[in-house]
Residue frames as a rotation matrix with the C-alpha (Angstrom) as fourth column:
UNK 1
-0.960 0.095 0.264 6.48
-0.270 -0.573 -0.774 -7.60
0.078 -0.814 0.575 35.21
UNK 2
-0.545 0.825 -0.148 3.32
0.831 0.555 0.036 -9.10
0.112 -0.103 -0.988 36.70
UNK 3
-0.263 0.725 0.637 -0.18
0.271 -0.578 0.770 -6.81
0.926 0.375 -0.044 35.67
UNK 4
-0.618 0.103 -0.779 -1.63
0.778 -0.065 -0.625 -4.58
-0.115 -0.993 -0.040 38.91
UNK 5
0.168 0.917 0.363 -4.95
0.586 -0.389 0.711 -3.10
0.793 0.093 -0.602 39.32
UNK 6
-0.765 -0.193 0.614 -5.45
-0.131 -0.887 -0.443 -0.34
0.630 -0.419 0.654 41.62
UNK 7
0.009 0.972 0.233 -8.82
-0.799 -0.133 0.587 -0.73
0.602 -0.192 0.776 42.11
UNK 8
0.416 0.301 -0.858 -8.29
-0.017 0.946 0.324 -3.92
0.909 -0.120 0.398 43.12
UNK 9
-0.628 -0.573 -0.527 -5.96
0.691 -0.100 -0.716 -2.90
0.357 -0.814 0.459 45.81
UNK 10
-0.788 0.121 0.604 -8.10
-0.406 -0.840 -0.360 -0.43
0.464 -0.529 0.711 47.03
UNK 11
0.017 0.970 0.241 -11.16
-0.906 -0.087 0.414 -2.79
0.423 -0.225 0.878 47.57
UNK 12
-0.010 0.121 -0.993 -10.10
-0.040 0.992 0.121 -5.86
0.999 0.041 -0.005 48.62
UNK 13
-0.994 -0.107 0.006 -10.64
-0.005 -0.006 -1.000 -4.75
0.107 -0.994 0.005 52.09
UNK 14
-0.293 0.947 -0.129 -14.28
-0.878 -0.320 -0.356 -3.77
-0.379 0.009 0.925 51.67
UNK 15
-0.050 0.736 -0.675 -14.91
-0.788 0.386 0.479 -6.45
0.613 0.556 0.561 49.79
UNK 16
-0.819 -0.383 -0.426 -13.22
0.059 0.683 -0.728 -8.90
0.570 -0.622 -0.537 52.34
UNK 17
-0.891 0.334 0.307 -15.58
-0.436 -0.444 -0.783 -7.44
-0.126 -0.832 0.541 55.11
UNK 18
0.031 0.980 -0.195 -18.86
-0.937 -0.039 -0.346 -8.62
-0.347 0.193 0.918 53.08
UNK 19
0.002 -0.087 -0.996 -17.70
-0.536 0.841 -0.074 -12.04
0.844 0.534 -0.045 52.00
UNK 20
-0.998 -0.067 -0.017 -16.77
-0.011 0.396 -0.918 -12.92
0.068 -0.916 -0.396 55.79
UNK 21
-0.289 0.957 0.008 -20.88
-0.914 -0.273 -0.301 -12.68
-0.286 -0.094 0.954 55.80
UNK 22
0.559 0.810 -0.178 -21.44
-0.788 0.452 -0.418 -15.26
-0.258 0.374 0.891 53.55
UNK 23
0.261 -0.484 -0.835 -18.37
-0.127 0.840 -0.527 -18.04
0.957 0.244 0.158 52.76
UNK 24
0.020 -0.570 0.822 -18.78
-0.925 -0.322 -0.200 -19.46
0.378 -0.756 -0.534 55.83
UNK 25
0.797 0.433 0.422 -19.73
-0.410 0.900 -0.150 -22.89
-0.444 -0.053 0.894 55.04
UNK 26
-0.541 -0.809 0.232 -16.56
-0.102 0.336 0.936 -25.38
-0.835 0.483 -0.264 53.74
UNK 27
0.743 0.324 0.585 -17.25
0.442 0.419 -0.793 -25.62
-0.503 0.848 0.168 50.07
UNK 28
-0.154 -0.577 0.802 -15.86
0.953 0.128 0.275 -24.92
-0.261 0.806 0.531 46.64
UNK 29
0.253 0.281 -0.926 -15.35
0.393 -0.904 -0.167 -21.13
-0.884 -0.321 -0.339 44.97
UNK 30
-0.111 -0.312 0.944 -15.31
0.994 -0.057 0.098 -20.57
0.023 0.948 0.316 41.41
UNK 31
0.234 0.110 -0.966 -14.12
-0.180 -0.972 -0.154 -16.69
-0.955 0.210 -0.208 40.74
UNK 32
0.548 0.133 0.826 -15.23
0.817 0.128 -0.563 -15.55
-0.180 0.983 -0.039 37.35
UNK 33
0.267 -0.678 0.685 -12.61
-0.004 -0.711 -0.703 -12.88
0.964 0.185 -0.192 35.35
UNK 34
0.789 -0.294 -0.540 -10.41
0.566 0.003 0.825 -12.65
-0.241 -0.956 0.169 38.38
UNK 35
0.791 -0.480 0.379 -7.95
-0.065 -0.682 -0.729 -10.29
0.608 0.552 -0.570 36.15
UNK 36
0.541 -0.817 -0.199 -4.76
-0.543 -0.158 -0.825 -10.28
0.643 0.554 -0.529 38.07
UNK 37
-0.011 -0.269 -0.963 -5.06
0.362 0.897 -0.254 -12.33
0.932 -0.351 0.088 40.69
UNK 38
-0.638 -0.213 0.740 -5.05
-0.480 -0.642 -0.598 -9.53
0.602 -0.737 0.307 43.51
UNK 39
0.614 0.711 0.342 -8.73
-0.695 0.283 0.661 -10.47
0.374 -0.644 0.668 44.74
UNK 40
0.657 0.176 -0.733 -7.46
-0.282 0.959 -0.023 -14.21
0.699 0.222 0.680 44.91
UNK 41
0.158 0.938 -0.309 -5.01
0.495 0.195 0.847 -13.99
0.854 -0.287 -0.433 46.69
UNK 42
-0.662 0.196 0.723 -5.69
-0.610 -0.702 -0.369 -11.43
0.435 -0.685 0.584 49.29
UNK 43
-0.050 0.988 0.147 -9.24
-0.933 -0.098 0.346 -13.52
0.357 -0.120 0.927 49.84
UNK 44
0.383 0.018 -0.924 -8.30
-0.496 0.848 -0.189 -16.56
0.780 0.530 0.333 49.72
UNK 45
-0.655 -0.552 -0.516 -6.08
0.335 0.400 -0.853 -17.22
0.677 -0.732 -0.077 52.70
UNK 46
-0.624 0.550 0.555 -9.12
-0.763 -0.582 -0.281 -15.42
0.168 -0.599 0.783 54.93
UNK 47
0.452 0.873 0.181 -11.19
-0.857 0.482 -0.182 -18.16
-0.246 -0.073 0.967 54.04
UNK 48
-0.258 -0.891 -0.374 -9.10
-0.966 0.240 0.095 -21.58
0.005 0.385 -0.923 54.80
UNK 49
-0.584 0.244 0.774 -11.96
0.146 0.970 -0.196 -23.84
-0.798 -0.001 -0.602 54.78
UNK 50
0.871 0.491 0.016 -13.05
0.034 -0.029 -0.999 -22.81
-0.490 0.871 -0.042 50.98
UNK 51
0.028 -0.708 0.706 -11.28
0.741 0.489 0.460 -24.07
-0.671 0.510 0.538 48.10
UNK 52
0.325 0.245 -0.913 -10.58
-0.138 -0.943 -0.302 -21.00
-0.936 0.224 -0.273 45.76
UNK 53
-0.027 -0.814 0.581 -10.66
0.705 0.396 0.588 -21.19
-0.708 0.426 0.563 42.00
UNK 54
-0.050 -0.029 -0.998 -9.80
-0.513 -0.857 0.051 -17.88
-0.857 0.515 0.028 39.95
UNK 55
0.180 -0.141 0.974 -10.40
0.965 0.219 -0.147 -18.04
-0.193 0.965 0.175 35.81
UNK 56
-0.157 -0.274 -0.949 -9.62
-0.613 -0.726 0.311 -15.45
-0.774 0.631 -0.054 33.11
UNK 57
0.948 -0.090 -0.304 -9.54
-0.280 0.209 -0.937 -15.52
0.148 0.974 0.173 29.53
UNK 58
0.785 -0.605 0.130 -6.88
0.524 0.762 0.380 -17.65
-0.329 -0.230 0.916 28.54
UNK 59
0.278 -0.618 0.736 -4.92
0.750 -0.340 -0.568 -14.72
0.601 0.709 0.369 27.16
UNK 60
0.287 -0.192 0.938 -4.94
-0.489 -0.872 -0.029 -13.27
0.824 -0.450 -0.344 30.47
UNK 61
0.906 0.074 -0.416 -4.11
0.267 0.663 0.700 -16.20
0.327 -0.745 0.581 32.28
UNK 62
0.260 -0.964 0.045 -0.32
0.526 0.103 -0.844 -15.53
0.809 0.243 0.534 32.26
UNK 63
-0.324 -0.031 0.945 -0.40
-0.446 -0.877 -0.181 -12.14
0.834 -0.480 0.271 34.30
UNK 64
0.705 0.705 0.073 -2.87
-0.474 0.392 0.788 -14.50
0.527 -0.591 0.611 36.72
UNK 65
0.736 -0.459 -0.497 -0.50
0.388 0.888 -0.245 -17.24
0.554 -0.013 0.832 37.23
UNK 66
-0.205 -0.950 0.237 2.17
0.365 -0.299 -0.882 -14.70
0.908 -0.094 0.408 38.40
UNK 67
0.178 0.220 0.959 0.44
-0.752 -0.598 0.276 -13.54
0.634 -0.771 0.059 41.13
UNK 68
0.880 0.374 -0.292 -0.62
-0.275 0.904 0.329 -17.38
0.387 -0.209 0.898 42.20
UNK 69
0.633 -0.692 -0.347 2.89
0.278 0.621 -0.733 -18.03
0.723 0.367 0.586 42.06
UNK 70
-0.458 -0.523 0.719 4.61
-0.152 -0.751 -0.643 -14.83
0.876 -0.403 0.264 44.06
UNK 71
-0.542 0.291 0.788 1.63
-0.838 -0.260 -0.480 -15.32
0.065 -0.921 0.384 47.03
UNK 72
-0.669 0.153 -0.727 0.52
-0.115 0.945 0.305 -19.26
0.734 0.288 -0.615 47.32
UNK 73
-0.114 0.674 0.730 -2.23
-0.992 -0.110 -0.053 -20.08
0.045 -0.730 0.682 49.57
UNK 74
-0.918 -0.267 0.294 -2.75
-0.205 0.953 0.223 -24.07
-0.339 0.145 -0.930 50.22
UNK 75
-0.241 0.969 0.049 -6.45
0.265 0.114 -0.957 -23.14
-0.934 -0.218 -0.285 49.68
UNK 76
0.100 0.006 -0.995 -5.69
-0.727 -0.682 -0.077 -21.24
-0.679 0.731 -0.064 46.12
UNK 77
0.524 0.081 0.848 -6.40
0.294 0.917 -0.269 -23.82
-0.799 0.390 0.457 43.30
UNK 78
-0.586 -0.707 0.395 -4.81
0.535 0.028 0.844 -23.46
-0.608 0.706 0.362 39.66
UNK 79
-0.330 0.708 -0.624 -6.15
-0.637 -0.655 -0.407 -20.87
-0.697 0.263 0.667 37.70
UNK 80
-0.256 0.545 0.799 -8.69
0.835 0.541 -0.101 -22.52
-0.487 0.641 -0.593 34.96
UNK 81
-0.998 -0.024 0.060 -9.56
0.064 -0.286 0.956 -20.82
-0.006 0.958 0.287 31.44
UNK 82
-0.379 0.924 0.058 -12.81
0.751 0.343 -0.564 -19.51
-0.541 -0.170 -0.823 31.17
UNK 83
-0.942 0.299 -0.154 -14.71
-0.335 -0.794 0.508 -17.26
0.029 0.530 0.848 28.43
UNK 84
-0.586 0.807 0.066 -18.44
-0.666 -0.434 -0.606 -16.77
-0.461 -0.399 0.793 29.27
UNK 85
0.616 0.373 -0.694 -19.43
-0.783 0.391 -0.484 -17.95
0.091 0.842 0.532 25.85
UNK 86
-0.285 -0.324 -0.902 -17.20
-0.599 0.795 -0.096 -21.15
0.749 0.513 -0.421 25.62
UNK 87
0.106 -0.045 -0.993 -16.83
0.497 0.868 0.013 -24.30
0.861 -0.495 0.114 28.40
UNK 88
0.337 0.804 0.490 -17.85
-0.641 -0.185 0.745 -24.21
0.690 -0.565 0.453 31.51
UNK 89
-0.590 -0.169 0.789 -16.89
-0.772 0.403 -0.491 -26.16
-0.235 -0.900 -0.368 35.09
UNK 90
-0.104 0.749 -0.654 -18.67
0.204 0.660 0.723 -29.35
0.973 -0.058 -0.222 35.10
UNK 91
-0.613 -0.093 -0.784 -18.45
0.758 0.209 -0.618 -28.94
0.222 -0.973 -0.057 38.95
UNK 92
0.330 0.619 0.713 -20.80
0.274 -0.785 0.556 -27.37
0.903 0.012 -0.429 40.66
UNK 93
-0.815 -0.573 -0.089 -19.85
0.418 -0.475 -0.774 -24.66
0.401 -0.668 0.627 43.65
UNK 94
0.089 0.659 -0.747 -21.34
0.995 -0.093 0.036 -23.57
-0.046 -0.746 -0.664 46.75
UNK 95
0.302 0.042 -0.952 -19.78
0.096 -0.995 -0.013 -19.93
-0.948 -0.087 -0.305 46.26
UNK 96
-0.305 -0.194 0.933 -19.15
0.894 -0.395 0.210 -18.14
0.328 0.898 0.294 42.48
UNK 97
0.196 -0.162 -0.967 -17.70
0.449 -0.862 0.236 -14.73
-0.872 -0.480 -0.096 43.06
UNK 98
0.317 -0.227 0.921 -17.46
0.927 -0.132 -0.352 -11.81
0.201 0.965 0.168 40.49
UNK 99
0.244 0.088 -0.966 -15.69
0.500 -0.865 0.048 -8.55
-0.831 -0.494 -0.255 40.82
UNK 100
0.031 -0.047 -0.998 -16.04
-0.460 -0.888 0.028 -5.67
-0.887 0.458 -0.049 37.95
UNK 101
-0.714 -0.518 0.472 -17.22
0.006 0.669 0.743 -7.68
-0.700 0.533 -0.475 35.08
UNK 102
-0.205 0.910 0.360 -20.43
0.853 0.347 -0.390 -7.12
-0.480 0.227 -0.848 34.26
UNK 103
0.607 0.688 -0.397 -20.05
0.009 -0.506 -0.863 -3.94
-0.794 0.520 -0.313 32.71
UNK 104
-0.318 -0.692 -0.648 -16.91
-0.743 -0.242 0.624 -4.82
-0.589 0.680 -0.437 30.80
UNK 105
-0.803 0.019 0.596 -19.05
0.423 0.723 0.546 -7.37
-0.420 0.690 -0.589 28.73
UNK 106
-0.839 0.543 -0.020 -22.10
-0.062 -0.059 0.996 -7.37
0.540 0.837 0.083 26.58
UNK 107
-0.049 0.873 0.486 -25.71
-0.990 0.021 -0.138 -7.52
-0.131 -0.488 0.863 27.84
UNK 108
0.771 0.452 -0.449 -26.25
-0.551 0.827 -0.114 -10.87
0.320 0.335 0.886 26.17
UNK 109
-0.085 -0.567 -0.819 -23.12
0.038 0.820 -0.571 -12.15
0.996 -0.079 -0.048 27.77
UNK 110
-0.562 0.327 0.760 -24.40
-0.799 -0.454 -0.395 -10.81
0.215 -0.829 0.517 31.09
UNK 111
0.270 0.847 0.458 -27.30
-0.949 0.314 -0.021 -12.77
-0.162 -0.429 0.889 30.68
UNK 112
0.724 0.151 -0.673 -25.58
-0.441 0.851 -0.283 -15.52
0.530 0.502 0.683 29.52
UNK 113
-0.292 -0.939 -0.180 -23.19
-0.140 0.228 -0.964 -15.69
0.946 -0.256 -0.198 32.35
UNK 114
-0.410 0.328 0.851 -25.87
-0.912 -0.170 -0.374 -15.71
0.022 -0.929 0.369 34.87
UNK 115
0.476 0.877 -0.064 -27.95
-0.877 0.479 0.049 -18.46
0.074 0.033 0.997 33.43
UNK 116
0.323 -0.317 -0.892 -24.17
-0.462 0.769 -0.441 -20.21
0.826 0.555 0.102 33.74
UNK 117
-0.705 -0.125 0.699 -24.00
-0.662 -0.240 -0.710 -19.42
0.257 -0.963 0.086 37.35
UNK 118
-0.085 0.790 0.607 -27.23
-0.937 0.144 -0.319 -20.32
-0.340 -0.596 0.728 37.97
UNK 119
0.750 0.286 -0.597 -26.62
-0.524 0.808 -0.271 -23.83
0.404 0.516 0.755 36.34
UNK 120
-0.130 -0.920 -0.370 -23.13
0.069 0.364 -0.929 -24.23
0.989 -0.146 0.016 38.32
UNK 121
-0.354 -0.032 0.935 -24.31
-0.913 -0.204 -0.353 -23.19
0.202 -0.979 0.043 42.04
UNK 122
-0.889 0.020 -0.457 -25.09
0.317 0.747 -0.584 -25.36
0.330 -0.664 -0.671 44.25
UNK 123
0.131 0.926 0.354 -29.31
0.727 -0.333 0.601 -25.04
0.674 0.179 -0.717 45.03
UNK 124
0.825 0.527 -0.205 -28.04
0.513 -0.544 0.664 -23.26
0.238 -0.653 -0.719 48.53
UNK 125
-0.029 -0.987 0.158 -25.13
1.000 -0.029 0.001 -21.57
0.003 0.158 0.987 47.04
UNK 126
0.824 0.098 -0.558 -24.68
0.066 -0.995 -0.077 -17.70
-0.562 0.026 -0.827 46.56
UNK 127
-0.186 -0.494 0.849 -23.12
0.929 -0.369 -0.011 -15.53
0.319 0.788 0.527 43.87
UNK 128
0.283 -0.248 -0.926 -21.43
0.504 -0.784 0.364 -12.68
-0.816 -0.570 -0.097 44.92
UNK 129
0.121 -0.396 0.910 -21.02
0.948 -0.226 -0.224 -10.00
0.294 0.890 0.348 42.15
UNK 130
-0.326 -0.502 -0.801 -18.93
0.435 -0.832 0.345 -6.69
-0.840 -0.235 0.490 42.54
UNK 131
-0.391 -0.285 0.875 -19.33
0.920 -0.089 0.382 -3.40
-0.031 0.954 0.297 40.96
UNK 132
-0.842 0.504 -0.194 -21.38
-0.445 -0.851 -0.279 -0.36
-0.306 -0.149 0.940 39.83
UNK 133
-0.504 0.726 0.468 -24.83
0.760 0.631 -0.159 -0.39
-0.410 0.276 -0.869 39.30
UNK 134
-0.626 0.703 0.339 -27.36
-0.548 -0.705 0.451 2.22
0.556 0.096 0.826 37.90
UNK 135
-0.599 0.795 -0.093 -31.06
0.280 0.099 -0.955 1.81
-0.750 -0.598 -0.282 40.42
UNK 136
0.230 0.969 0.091 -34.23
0.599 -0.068 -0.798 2.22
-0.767 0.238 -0.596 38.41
UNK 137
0.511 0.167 0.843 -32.11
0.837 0.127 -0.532 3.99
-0.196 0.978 -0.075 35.11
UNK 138
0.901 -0.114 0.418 -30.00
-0.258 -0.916 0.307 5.91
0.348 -0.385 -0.855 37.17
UNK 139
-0.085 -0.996 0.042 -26.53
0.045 -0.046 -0.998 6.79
0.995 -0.083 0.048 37.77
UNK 140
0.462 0.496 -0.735 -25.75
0.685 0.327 0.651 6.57
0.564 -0.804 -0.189 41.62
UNK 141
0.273 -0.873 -0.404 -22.92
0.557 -0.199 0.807 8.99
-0.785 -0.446 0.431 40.71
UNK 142
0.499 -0.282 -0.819 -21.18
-0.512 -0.859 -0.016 11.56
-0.699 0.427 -0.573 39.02
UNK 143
-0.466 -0.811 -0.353 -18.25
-0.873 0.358 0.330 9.66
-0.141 0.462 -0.876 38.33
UNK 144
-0.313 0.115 0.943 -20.52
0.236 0.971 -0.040 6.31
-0.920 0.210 -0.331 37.72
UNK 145
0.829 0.512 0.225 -21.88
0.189 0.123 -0.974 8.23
-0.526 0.850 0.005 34.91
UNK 146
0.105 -0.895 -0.433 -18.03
-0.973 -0.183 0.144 9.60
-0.208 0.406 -0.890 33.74
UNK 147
-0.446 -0.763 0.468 -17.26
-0.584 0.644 0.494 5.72
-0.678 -0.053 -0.733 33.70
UNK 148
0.345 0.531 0.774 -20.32
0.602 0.507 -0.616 4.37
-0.720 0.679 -0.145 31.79
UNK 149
0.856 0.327 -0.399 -19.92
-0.186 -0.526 -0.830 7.24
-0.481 0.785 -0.390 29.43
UNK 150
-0.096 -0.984 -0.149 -15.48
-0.975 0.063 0.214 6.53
-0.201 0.166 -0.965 28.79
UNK 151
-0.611 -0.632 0.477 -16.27
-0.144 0.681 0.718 2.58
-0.778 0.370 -0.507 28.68
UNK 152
0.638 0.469 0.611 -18.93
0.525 0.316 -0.791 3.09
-0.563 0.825 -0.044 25.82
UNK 153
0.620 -0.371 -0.691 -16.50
-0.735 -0.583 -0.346 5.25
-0.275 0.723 -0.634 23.98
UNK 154
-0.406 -0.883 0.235 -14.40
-0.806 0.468 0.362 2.08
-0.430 -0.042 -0.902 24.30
UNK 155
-0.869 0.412 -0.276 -16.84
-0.023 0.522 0.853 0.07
0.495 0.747 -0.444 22.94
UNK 156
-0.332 0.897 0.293 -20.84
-0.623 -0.442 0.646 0.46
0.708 0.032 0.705 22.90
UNK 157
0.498 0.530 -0.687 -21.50
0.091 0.755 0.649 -3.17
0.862 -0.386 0.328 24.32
UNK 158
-0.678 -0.580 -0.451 -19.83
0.502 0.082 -0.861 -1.97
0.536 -0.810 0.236 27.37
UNK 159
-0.429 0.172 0.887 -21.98
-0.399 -0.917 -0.016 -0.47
0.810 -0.361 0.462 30.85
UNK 160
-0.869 0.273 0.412 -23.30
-0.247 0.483 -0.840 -0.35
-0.428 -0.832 -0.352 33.99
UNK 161
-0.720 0.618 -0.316 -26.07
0.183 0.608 0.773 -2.48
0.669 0.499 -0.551 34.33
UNK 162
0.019 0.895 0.446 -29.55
-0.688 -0.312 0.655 -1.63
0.726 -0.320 0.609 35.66
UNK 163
-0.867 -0.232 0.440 -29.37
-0.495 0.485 -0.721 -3.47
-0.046 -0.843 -0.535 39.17
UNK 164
-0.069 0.960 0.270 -33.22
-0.655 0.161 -0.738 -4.00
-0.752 -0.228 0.618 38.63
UNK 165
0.369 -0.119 -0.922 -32.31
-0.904 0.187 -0.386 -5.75
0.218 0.975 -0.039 35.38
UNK 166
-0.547 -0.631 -0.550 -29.77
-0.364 0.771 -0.523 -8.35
0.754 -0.086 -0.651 36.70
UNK 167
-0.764 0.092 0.638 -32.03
-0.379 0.736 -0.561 -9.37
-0.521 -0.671 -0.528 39.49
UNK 168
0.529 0.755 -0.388 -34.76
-0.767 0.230 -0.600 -10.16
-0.363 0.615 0.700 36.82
UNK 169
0.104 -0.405 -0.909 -32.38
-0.882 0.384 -0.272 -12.05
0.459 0.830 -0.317 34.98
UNK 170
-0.701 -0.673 0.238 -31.44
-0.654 0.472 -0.591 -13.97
0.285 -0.570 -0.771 37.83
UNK 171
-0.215 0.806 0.552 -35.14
-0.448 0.420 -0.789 -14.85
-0.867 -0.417 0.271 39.22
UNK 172
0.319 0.690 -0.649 -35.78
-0.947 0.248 -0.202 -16.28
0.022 0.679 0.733 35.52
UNK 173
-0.355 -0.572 -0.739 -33.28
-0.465 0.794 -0.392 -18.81
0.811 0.204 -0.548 36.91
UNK 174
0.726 0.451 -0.519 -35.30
0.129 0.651 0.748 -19.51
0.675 -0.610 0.415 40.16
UNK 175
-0.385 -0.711 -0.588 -32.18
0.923 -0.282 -0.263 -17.45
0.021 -0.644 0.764 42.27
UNK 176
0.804 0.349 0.481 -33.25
0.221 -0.927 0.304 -13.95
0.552 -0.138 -0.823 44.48
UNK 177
0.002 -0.548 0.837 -31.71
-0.146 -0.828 -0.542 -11.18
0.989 -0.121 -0.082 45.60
UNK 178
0.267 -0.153 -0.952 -30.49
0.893 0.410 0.184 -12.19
0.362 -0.899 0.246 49.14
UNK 179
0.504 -0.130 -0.854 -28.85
0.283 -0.909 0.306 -8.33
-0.816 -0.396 -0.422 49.90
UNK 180
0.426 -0.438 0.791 -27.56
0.666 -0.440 -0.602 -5.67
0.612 0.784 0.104 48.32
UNK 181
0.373 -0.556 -0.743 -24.50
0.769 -0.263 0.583 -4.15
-0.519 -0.789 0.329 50.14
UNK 182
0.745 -0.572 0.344 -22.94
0.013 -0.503 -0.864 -0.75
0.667 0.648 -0.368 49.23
UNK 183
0.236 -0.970 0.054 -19.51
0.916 0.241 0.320 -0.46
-0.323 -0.026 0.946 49.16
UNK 184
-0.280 -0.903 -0.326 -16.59
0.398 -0.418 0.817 2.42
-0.874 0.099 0.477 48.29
UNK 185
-0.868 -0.468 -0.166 -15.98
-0.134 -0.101 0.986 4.14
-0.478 0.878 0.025 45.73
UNK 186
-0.271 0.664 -0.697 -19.91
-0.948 -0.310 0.073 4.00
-0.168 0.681 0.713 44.39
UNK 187
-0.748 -0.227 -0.624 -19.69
-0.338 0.939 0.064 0.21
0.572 0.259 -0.779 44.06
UNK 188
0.836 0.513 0.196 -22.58
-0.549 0.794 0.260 -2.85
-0.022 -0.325 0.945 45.28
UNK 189
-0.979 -0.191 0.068 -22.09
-0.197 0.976 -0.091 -6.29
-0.049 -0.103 -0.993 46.19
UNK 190
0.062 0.998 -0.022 -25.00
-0.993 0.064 0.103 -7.95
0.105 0.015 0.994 45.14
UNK 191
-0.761 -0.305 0.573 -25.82
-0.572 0.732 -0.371 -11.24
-0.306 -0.610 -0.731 46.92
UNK 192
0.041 0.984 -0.173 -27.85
-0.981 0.072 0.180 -14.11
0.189 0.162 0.968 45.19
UNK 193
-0.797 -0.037 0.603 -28.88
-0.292 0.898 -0.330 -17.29
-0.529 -0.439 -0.726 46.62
C-alpha cells in the first residue's frame, strides 16, 4: 500500500496558489524530501513548462516511486536519492522547492542544506520552502507550539526554526528574502532569490 500524508493533501492547494507566482519561467525543479510524492504530482502537471525532480532518502524512495508510477506527468522526472549530508545534483536549477523539512532535521543540517541550495540555484533562481516558523522567538500558534514541543519529544534536534534565523543563513550565501507568504494551517512559504 503506497504511504499518504494528510497534510499534504490538505495543502497542496494553497501551496499551488503561491508557486503559480513564481515557476513561471521554463527551467529545471529540484524538490528536496518530497516524502510521498503527493506534492509532485499534484504540482507538477500545473506547471508543464518546468521539469520536476522529487528526492527522498533512499529508504523512502520506494513509497515515492509509487505515487510517480499510479499519477505520471510527462513533466515528472525520476525520483533521485538525496540525504542533505551526502551527494548532491551536479546540475544546477532555476527552482528548488521544500515542503515541511526544516524542522524534521537538525540545525546544522538546516544550515547545511541551504548553503547546498544556494550552491545548486541558478544566480536568478528561487527556493521555495514550506512550513512553520517561529518570528523573533515566537510561536505563531498554539498548536505550532504543541508541534515543536511533540517533535522534540521525538528527538531534541528536531523544531521550528526562527524565520529570522534561516534568512540570515541564507544572506551568508549572497540569497534574500524575496516574500514571505502565510498560508493554512499556521504555515509560511518563504521565497528566496
Amino acid at each position: 500500500m503506497k504511504p499518504f500524508s494528510q497534510a499534504a493533501e490538505n495543502n497542496k492547494g494553497p501551496i499551488l496558489d503561491v508557486l503559480r507566482d513564481y515557476l513561471t519561467a521554463p527551467g529545471d525543479l529540484l524538490e528536496i524530501g518530497a516524502g510521498t510524492g503527493q506534492h509532485a504530482v499534484w504540482l507538477a502537471p500545473h506547471f508543464p513548462q518546468v521539469r520536476w525532480t522529487p528526492t527522498e532518502l533512499p529508504e523512502n524512495l520506494d513509497g515515492l516511486s509509487q505515487w510517480l508510477a499510479d499519477v505520471p506527468s510527462d513533466n515528472l522526472a525520476e525520483p533521485l536519492a538525496l540525504d542533505v549530508e551526502g551527494d548532491w545534483p551536479t546540475q544546477a536549477y532555476r527552482y528548488i522547492f521544500t515542503a515541511n523539512t526544516f524542522h524534521i532535521v537538525s540545525r546544522p543540517q538546516v544550515e547545511l542544506c541551504i548553503r547546498r541550495v544556494c550552491e545548486t540555484l541558478l544566480p536568478d533562481g528561487r527556493f521555495l520552502v514550506y512550513g512553520p516558523f517561529n518570528y523573533h522567538g515566537t510561536y505563531t500558534s498554539d498548536s505550532n507550539r504543541e508541534f515543536d514541543l511533540s517533535l522534540k519529544a521525538r528527538d531534541i534536534a528536531m523544531g521550528i526554526r526562527d524565520q529570522e534565523w534561516v534568512v540570515e543563513r541564507f544572506a551568508e550565501h549572497g540569497r534574500e528574502l524575496i516574500h514571505d507568504h502565510a498560508m493554512p494551517a499556521n504555515n509560511r512559504i518563504l521565497v528566496f532569490g
